[in-house]
Each structure stands twice: as C-alpha cells, then as structure tokens.
C-alpha positions as CSV (number, residue, x, y, z in Angstrom):
1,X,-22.9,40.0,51.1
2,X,-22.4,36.4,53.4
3,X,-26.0,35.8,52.3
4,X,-24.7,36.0,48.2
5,X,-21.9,34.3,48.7
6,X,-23.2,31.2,50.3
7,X,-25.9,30.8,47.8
8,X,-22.8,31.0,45.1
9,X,-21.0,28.3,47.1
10,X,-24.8,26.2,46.8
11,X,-25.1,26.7,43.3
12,X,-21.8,25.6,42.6
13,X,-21.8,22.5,44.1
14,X,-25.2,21.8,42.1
15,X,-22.9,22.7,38.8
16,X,-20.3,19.9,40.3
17,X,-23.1,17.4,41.3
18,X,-24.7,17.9,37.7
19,X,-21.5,18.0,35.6
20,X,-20.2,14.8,37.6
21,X,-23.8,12.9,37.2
22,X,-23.1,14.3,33.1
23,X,-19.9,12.6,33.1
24,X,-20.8,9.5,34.4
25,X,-24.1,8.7,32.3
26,X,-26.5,9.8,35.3
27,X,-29.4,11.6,35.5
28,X,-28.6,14.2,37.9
29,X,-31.2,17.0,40.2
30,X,-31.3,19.1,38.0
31,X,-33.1,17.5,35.0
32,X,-35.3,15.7,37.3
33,X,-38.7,16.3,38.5
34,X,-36.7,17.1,42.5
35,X,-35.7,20.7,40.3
36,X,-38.7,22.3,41.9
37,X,-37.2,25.9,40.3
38,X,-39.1,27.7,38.0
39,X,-36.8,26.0,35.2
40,X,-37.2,22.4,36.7
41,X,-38.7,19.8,34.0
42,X,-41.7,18.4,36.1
43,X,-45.3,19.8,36.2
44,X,-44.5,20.3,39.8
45,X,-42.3,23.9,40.3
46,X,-42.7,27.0,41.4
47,X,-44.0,29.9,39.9
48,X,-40.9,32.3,40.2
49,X,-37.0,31.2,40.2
50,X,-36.2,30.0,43.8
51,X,-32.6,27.8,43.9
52,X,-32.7,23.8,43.3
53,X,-31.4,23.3,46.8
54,X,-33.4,25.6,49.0
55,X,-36.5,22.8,48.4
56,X,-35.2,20.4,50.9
57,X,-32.0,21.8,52.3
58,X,-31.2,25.5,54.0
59,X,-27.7,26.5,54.6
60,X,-28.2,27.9,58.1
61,X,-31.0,27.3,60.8
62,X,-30.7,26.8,64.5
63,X,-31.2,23.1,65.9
64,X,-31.5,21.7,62.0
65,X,-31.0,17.9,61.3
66,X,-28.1,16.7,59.2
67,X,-27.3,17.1,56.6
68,X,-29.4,20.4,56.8
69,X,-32.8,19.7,56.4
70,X,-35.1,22.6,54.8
71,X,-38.0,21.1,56.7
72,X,-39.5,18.7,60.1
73,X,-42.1,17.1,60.6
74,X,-44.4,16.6,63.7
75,X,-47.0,14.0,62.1
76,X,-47.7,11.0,63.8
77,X,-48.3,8.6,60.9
78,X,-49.9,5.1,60.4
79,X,-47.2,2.3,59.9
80,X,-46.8,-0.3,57.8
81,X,-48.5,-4.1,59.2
82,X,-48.5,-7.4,59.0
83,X,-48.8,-11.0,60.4
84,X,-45.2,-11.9,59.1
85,X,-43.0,-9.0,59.5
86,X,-40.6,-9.3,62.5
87,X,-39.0,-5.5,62.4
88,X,-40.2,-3.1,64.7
89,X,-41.4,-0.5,62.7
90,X,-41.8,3.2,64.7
91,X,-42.6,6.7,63.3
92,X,-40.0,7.9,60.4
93,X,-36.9,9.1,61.5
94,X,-33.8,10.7,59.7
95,X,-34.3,11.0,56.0
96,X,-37.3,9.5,55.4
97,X,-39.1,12.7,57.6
98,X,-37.3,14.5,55.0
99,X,-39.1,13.1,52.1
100,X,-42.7,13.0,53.7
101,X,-42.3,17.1,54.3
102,X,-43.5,16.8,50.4
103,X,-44.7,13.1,49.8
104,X,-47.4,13.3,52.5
105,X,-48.8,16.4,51.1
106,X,-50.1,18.2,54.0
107,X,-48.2,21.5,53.3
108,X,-47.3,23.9,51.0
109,X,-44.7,22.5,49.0
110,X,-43.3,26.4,49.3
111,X,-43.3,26.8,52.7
112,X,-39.6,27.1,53.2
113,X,-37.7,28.3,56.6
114,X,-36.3,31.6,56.3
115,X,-39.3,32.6,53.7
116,X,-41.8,35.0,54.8
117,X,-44.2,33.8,52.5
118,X,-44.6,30.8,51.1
119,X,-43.2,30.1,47.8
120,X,-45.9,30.0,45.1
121,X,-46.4,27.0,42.9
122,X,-47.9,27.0,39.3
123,X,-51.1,26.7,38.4
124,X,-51.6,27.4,42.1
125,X,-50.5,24.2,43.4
126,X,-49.8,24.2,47.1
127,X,-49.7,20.6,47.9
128,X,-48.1,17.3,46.5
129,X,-51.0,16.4,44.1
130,X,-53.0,13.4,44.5
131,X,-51.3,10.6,43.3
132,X,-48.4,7.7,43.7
133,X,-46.2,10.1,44.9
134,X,-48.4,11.2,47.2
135,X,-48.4,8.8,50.6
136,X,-50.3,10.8,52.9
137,X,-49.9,10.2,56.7
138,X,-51.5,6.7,56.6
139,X,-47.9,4.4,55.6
140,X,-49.9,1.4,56.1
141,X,-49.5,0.8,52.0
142,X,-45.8,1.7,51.7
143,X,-42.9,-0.6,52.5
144,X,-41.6,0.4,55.6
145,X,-38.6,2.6,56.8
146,X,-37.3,3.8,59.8
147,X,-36.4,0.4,61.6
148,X,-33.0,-1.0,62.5
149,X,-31.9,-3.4,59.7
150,X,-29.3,-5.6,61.5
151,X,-28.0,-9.6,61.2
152,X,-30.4,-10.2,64.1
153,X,-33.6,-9.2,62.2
154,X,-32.0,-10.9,59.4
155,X,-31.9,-14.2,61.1
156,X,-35.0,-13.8,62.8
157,X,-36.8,-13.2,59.3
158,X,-35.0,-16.2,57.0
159,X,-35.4,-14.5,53.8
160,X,-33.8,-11.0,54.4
161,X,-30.5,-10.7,53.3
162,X,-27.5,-9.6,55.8
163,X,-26.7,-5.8,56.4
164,X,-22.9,-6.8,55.4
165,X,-23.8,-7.8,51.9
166,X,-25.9,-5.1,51.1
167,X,-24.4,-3.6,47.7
168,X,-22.6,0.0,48.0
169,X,-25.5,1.2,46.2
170,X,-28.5,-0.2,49.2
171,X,-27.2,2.1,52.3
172,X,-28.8,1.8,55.6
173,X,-28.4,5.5,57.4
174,X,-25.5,5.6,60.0
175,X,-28.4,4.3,63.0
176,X,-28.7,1.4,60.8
177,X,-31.8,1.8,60.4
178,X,-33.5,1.7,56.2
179,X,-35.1,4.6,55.2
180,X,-36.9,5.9,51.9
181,X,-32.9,7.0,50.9
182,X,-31.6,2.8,50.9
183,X,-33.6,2.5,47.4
184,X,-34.1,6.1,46.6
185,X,-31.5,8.8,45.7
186,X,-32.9,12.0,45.5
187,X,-30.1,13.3,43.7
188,X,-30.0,11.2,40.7
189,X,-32.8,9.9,38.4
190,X,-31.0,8.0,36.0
191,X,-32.7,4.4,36.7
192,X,-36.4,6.6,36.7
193,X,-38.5,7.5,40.3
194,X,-35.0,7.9,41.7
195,X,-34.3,4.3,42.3
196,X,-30.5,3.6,43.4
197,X,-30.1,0.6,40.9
198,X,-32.1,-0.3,38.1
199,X,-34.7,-2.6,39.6
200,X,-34.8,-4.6,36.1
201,X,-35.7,-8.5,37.0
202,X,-36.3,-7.3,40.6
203,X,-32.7,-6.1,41.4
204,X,-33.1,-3.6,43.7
205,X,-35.9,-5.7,45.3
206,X,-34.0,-8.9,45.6
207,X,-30.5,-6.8,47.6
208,X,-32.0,-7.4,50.7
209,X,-35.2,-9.5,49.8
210,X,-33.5,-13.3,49.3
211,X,-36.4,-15.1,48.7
212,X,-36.3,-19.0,48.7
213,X,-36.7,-20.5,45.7
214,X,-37.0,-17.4,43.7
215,X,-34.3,-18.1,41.2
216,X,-36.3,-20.7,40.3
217,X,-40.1,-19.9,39.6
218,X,-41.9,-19.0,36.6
219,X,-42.3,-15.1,37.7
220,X,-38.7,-14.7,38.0
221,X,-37.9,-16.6,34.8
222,X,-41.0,-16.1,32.3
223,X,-40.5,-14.4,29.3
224,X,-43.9,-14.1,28.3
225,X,-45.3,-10.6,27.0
226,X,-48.5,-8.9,27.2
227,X,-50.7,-9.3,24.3
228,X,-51.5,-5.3,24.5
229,X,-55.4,-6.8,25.2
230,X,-56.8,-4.2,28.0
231,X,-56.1,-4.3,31.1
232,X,-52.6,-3.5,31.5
233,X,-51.0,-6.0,33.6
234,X,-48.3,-3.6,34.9
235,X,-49.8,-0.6,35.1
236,X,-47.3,1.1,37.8
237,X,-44.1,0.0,35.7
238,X,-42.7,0.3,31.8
239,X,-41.2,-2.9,32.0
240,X,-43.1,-5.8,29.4
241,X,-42.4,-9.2,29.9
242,X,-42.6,-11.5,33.4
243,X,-39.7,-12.0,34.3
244,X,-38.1,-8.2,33.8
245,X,-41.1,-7.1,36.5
246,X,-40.1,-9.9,38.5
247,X,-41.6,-9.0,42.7
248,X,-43.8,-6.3,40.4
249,X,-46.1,-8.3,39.2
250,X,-47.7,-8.5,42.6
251,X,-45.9,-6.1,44.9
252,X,-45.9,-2.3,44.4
253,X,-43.3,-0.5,47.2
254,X,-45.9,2.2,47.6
255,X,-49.7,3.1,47.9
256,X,-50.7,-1.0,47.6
257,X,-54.1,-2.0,47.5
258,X,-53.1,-5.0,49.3
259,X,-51.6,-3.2,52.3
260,X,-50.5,-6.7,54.3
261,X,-47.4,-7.5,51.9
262,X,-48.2,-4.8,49.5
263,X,-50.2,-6.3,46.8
264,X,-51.2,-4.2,44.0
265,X,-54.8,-5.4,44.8
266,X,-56.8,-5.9,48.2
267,X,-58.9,-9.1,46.6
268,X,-56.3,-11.8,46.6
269,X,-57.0,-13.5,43.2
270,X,-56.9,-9.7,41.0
271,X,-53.3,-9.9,42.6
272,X,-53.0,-13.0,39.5
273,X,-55.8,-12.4,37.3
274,X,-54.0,-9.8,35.5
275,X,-51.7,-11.9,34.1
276,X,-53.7,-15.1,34.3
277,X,-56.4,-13.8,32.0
278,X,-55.5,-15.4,28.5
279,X,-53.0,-11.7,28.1
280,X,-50.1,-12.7,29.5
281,X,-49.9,-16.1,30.4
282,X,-51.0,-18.7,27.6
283,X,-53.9,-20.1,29.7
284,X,-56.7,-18.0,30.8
285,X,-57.1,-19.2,34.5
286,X,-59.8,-16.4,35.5
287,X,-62.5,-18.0,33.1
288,X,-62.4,-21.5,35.1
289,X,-63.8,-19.3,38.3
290,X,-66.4,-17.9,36.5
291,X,-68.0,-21.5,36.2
292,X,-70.9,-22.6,38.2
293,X,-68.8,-25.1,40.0
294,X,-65.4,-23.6,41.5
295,X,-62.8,-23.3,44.6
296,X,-64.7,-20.1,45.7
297,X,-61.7,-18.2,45.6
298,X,-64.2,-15.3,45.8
299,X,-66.1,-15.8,48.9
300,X,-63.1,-15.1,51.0
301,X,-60.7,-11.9,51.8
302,X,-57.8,-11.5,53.8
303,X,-57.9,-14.6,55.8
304,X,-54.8,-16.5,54.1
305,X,-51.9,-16.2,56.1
306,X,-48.4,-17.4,54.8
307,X,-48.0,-18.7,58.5
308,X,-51.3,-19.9,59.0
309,X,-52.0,-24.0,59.8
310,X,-52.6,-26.2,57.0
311,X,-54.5,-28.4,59.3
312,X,-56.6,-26.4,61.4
313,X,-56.9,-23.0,59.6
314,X,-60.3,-22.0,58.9
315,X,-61.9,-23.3,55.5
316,X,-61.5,-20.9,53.0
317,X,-59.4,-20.9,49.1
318,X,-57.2,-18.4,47.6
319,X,-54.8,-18.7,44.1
320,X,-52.0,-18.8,47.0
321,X,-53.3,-21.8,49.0
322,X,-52.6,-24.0,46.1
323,X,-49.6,-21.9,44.7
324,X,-46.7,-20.1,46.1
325,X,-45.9,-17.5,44.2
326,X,-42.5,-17.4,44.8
327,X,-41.4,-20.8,43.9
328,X,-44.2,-22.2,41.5
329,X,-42.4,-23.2,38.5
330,X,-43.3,-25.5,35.4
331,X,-41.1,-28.3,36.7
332,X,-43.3,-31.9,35.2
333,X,-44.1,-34.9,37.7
334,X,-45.7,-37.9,37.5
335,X,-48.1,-39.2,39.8
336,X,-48.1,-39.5,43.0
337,X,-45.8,-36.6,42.7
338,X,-46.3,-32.8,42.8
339,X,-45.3,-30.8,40.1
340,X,-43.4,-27.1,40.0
341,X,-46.7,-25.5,40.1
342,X,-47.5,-26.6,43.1
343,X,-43.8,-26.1,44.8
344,X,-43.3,-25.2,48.1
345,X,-47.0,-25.1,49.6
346,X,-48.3,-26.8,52.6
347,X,-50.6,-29.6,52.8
348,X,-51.5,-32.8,55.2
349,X,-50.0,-35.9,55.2
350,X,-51.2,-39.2,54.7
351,X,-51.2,-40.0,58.6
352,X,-52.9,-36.7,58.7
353,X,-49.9,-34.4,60.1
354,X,-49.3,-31.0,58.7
355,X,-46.2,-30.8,56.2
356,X,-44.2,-28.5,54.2
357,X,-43.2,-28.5,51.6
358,X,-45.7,-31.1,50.1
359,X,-44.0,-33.9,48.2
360,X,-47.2,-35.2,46.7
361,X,-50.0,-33.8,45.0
362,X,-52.8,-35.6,47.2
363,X,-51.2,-33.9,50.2
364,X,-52.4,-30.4,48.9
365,X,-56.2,-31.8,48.3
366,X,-55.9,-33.3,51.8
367,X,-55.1,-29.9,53.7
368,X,-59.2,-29.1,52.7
369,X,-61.2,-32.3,52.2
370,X,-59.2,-34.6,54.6
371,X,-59.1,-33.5,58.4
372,X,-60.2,-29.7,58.2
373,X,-63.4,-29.3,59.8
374,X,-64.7,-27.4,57.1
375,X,-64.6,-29.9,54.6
376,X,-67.5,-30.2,52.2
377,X,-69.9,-33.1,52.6
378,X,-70.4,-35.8,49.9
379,X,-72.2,-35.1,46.9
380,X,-73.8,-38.8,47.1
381,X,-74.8,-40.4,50.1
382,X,-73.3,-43.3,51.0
383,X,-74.5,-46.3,53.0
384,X,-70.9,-46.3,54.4
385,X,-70.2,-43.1,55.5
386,X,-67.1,-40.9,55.1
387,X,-66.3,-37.2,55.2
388,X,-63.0,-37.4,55.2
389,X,-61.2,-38.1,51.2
390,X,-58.0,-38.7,53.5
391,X,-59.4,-41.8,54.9
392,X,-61.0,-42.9,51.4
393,X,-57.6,-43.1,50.1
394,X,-55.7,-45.1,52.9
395,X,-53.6,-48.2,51.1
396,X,-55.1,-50.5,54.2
397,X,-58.8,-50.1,53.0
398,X,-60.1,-53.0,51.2
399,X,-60.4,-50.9,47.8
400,X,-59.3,-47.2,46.4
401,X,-58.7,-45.8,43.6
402,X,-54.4,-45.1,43.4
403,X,-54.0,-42.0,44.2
404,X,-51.9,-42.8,47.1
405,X,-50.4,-46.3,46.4
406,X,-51.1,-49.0,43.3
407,X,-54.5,-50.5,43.3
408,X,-55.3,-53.8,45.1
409,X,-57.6,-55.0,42.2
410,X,-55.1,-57.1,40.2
411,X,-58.2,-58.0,37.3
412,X,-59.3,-54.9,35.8
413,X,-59.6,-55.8,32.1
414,X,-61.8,-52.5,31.0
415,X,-58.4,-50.4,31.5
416,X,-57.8,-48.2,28.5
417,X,-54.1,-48.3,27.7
418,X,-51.6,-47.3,28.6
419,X,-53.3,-47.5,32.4
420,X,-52.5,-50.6,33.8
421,X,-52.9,-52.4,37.4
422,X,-49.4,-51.0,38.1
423,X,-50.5,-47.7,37.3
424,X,-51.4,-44.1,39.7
425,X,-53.5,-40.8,39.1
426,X,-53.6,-37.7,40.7
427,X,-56.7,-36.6,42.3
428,X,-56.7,-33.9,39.3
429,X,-57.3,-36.7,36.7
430,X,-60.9,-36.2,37.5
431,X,-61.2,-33.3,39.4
432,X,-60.0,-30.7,36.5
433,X,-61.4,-27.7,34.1
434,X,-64.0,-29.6,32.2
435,X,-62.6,-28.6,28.6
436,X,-58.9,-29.7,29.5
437,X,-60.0,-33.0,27.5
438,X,-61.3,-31.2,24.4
439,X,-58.2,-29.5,22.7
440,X,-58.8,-26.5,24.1
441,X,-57.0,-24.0,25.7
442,X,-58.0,-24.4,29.4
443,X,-55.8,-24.9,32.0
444,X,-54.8,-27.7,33.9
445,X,-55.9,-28.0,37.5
446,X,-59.0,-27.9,39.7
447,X,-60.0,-24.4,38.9
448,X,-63.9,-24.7,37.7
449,X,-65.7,-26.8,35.5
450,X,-69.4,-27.1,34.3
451,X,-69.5,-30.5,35.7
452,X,-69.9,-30.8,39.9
453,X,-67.9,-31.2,41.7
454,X,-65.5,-29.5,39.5
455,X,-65.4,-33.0,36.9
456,X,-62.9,-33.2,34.1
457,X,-65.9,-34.4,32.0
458,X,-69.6,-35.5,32.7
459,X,-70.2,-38.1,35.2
460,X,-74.4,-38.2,35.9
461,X,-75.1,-39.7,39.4
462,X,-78.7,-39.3,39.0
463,X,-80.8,-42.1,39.0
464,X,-83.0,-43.6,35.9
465,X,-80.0,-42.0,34.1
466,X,-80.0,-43.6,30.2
467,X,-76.8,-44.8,29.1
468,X,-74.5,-43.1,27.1
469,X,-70.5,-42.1,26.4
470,X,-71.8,-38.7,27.6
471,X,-73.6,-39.5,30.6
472,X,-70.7,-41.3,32.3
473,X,-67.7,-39.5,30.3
474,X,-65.2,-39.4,33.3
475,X,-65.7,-42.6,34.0
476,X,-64.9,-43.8,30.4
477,X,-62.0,-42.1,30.6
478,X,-60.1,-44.8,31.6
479,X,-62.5,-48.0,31.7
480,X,-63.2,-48.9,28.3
481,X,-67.4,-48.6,27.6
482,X,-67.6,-51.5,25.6
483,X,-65.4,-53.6,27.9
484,X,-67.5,-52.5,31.0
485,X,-71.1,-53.2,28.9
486,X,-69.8,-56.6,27.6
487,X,-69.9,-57.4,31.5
488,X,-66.0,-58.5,31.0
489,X,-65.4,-56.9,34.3
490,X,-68.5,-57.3,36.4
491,X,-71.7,-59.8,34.6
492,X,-74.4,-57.3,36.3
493,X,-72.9,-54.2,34.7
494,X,-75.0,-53.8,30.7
495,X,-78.5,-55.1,33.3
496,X,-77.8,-52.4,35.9
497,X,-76.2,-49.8,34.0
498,X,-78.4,-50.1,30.5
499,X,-81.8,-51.9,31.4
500,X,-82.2,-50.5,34.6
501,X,-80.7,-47.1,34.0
502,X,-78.6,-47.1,37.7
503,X,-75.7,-44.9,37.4
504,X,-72.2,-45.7,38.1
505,X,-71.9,-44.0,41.3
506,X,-75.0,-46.2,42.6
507,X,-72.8,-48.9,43.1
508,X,-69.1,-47.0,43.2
509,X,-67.6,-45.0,45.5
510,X,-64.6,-43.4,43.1
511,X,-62.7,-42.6,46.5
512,X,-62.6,-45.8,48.1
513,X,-64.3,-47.9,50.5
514,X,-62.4,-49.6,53.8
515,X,-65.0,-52.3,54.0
516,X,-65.4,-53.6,50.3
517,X,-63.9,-54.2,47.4
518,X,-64.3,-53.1,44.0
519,X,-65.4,-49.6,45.3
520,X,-68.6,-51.0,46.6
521,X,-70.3,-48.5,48.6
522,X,-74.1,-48.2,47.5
523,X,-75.8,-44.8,47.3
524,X,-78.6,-45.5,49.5
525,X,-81.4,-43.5,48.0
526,X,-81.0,-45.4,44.6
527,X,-80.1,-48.7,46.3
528,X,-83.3,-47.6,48.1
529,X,-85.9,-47.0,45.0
530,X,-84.4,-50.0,43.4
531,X,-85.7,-52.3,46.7
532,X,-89.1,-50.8,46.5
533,X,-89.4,-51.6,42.9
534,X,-88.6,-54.9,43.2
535,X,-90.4,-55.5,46.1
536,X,-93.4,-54.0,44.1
537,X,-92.7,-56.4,41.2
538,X,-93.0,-59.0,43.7
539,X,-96.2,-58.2,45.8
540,X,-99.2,-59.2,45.0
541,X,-101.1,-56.4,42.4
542,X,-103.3,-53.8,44.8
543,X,-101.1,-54.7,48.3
544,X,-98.3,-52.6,49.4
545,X,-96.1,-53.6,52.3
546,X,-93.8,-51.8,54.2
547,X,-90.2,-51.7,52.3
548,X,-87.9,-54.5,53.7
C-alpha cells in the first residue's frame, strides 16, 4: 500500500512537471527521448511499461545522492586536456555521474535499484547504442564538467565569463562546480538535445565563453548558406547559415575529433575546409593547397598551440597560424597594414621581437621566413647572401622593395599607374594564388599557386630564358614591359634581358639588397655562365683558361 501510493505521488508530479512545461511552450520528459517507458517517443525504451521517473531517480534507497539518484557510478574515466585550459578538471561528480550511468554505456540501461532483474529494452538493447550520445569512459572529447567555476578561474582564463553573470538559465551545482546539468536539462527538450537555452548564434556557448573579438568576426556575423553541394558542413546541427552555428562551425561539446579544444576534426585544416570549399564561403580556399607549390598545411598535426612563440616555435603552418578564427573579419587595409582577415594573430616585428596582435601584414610573413630557424632557403642563389626576408626588408639597406617603408629609388619611370615612388605593397602582391589576376574566383592570399614559390603569376629565373609578357608576368605587373625594354630605366636591360636571354632575377634580388642599389644582387650561377662565355668569346679559338 506505501509502495502504491508513493508511485501515485511520482506520477503526479510528472502530470504537474508536463502540464506546467504544456503551459509554458516547453517540451517537457515526457515527450522526449529521457521517457524511457514503454510509451516514451525515442527508439530507446523499454520493452514493458516501467514509470518515467524510476530511469534515473528511486524514491527510497539507503546512502542515495541528492536529489535521489536511481544509479552511481565507480568508473574512473579519462578527462578532458589541453595546453590552455587552466581548470582543474577531476573525475565527475554530482549530476554529471548521473548522466554517464546511461551516456557511457557500460550497463544495462535497465538495471535499476530495487529490480531484481533488469529491465528489458526493445529490440534487446541493453546498452546506450553507439553513437553521439554515447561518451564512453574516455571524456577526453567532451567539454569538461565537474570543476569549480569561480571568479578566480575566470580571471586566471581571460575569456571566461564571471560566475555572477551567468544567466538563470546556466546554473553551476551548489559546489560550484559545472556539470553536464549547466547546459543540459534533462527535464525539458524544448530547445532539442536538452539544451537550457536555444544555442541559436552560439548563445548558450557564448554565457560563459566571452571570447575577444567575437562580436566582430566573419563566423559570428556571416550570413552565408550552404549550397546543399556534399559534404555537409554542419553535420552535427540543423542550423544553415554561419553565423546561426556560430562556435559550431568548429567546436562540437561532445565526441570531437579534435579532442584539444574540441574540434570537429583531428587534422587542423578539415576543421575549415568544410566551409572553405567553394559550398559555403564564396572562395574555395581548399583547391589553392592542392597546388604543387603551397604552405604545407598538411605535413603537420597537432603542433600549433594558441600559446606557442611566434618567434621560436618550431617551423610548421596551419589555416590558424595565419588566421584567428575568432576574430578574422573582412575589415579592408591598405598596405603596410593588416587586414580583418588577418586580426589578432601573432607575428615578429621589424626589430625582430615577437608581437601581438600584428599591426602589419609583413609582420605575419616575418614570424616564418624572418628569424625562425626553420625558414626556407632561397630559391636563387645569391652572391650576397641572406636567409633572412626580415633583413631584406630593413628601410636602412641601400635598396628594397616597400614593403616596409617607401622606396629609396626616386627614378623609376617603368611604374604602371597608379604605383608611384610614394607607393607600398604587401608581401602578398606577389606571393598570392596564381589565378587571383585572371577574373577568377580564387582567393586572395598566399594559399598555393602553380608558380614557385607560391607567385601571383609567372616569373622564370631560369637562365637562357627567351623573353616574353609570360615568362616574367609578376614582374610586369607593375614595371611597364615596353618601358623596361626601351632601356628607359636601365640602357643594358632589351641587351641582357632579350639578346642574351638573362632573366630578371639574374640581376634582381625582389627582396632587397643592404649593399646595393637598384636590387642588385647577382645570381651567381648565371652571373657565372655569362663570365665563361665571354671569356670564351675572348680567348683565342682551341685555348681554354681557367675562368677569372
């Protein structure tokens, strides 16, 4: 008789939980996929009438948790980590052990306290089934729960929100500590996988998760939509623009493939190829690395670090080295400046310190081909010799190209307008997708190219080279071909660059040159052939002397 009438009390106050979620436009336990009865909606339930409640709580058991837990757990499970968190993350506690006694499916879903047997399942399911909901004992790819969530972790972090401004919604349990139940309510399913607030443009995410710069970028503000074009970008929501999957576009809360940070993927770049494909966003990005010359994005894994050094880190290239993801935006600069796409990303100053943000484009190139020891060598070699682009560049050499201040050349009369003496480029003027130039549709930025090393357009450094708009294509760019072959700049230029087929490079280091003006800086092996011819021409026929 006690037994009946506690059960009665139970199932009433599922009728008053149900009628009051009816009432307010909620969707409450028991037309959710948590009804684990025989009548519940879901393909998980059991096989013979069992009441909502009994699932997960149990009206009387000695030495029970509160608020009377049906289940325990004794699992010791993996944790979430990573180089940036600054929580200390234990073994679940509280609710969160609640929710594992089905999500990590190592028991019967029926195995109930005060049963016997085991309640059966249909279709003979014992377990949760393999799946998102199911997160196993290894919480390495989950966000984590079960750590104190206090103003001091807060500060510590810089991008977490305060525990005080949390909405009603985003409780912490009364340890202060977040568990599975500050973004999930297992009561109520109205905003779908029992989220406390609809998570719409991140909403949920972005309670506790105040991101700099955020309100700012692209992925919180893009409106663009998938073109339907296989794969689907955003496979694990039903949202269908950008901006509306906001953190989801990368992050997943559970089962990542990127377990440091939770990425949806483990490679870094499928993380933005998804979207940077041509289906989303207007320019396909992921073609450009599928070029034979390219920042091998590919030939490294899990080595980026958010916190890493710019200036000593080991040489390698991700999408994120060049782009924060969080605060890239499609603000427009003009040179020496760096634009919104490149917001808030480290790089290497012109005296060669470490900074952050960088304020000009030429900082970001320098973080790789300036100081880093792994920078790569010089397609051309030089009879002055210089690894480093950083020191190319420096205003005090005799000659550079303006990438970091105006020119010193004040007579440059092949200059196709509107470039003048006063003018600067960006190091991505040349270094750029080769069909940027052509109309097409290819994106902007040093991603790959046909043309080594990663060339806008054709620039032949091969000697005996004939003459063409083709051969030297970057070059003519911005010097004007018949200017140059007129000799108005230089009265050797149509004899070395036509009759003797030299190329421009043989003569022309495009960086710059500390000794010399005009970018002289000979490639030696043409420099080289072009002393043994003439001191051929100039020997007497059938005697061959040493080269001078």
């Amino acid at each position: 008789m006690k037994k009946n009438i506690i059960w009665i009390f139970v199932l009433f106050i599922i009728f008053v939980i149900n009628e009051n979620a009816a009432s307010e436009g909620t969707k409450g336990i028991i037309s959710s996929r948590h009804n684990l009865s025989a009548a519940g909606p879901g393909r998980v339930k059991a096989a013979i009438d069992q009441p909502v409640c009994n699932f997960c709580h149990t009206p009387h058991m000695t030495g029970q948790a509160s608020p009377m837990w049906q289940k325990s757990r004794k699992f010791i499970y993996t944790t979430y980590k990573s180089s940036t968190v600054k929580a200390a993350i234990g073994q679940p506690t509280g609710a969160s052990r609640l929710c594992l006694s089905c999500h990590d499916g190592t028991i019967a879903l029926g195995m109930l306290r005060g049963k016997k047997q085991s309640v059966s399942f249909t279709g003979g399911m014992q377990k949760m089934p393999a799946g998102k909901t199911n997160l196993g004992i290894d919480l390495s790819d989950d966000h984590p729960v079960s750590f104190v969530y206090d103003n001091t972790l807060a500060g510590q972090n810089g991008q977490l929100e305060f525990p005080a401004a949390l909405p009603g919604q985003v409780r912490l349990d009364n340890s202060g500590e977040l568990q599975c139940t500050t973004c999930h309510d297992a009561h109520d399913d109205q905003f779908g996988k029992f989220m406390v607030m609809d998570n719409r443009y991140s909403a949920l995410c972005t309670t506790c998760h105040r991101i700099n710069n955020w309100s700012l970028t692209s992925h919180r503000n893009s409106s663009a939509l998938w073109n339907n074009t296989s794969p689907d970008p955003w496979p694990h929501t039903s949202y269908t623009s950008v901006a509306v999957n906001g953190c989801e576009n990368c992050h997943t809360p559970h089962t990542a493939g990127g377990r440091e940070r939770l990425l949806n993927y483990a490679i870094e770049e499928q993380n933005c190829f998804p979207c940077h494909n041509g289906n989303v966003a207007s320019k396909n990005i992921k073609k450009e690395f599928d070029k034979p010359y390219r920042h091998p994005i590919e030939n490294s894994r899990g080595v980026h670090k958010p916190e890493e050094d710019p200036l000593w880190s080991s040489r390698h290239v991700e999408c994120q080295d060049c782009h924060n993801p969080h605060a890239a935006n499609a603000a427009s600069a003009t040179a020496p400046l760096a634009s919104g796409r490149l917001a808030y990303v480290a790089g290497v100053s012109s005296s060669g310190s470490p900074v952050y943000p960088i304020s000009f484009e030429y900082e970001l190139c320098y973080r790789c081909h300036a100081d880093n020891p792994g920078r790569v060598s010089p397609t051309v070699s030089r009879h002055i010799f210089e690894e480093n682009i950083r020191r190319k560049f420096n205003p005090s050499n005799a000659s550079y190209h303006p990438v970091e201040e105006v020119g010193k050349n004040r007579d440059v009369p092949s200059l196709i307008a509107p470039l003048n003496i006063s003018s600067m480029i960006y190091c991505t003027d040349c270094h750029n997708s080769n069909s940027s130039d052509s109309g097409g549709n290819a994106p902007n930025g040093p991603h790959g190219s046909i043309w080594e090393p990663i060339l806008e357009r054709q620039l032949i450094t091969t000697d005996l080279t004939s003459e063409s708009s083709r051969a030297y294509a970057l070059c003519y760019k911005c010097h004007n071909r018949n200017s140059i072959l007129s000799d108005q700049s230089f009265p050797e230029h149509s004899r070395h660059i036509v009759d003797e087929r030299t190329p421009c490079t043989a003569c022309h280091d495009s960086h710059g040159v500390e000794e010399n003006t005009n970018l002289i800086n000979f490639d030696r092996l043409i420099v080289f052939r072009m002393i043994r011819d003439w001191y051929n021409i100039i020997t007497p026929e059938g005697c061959q002397g040493p080269v001078p």
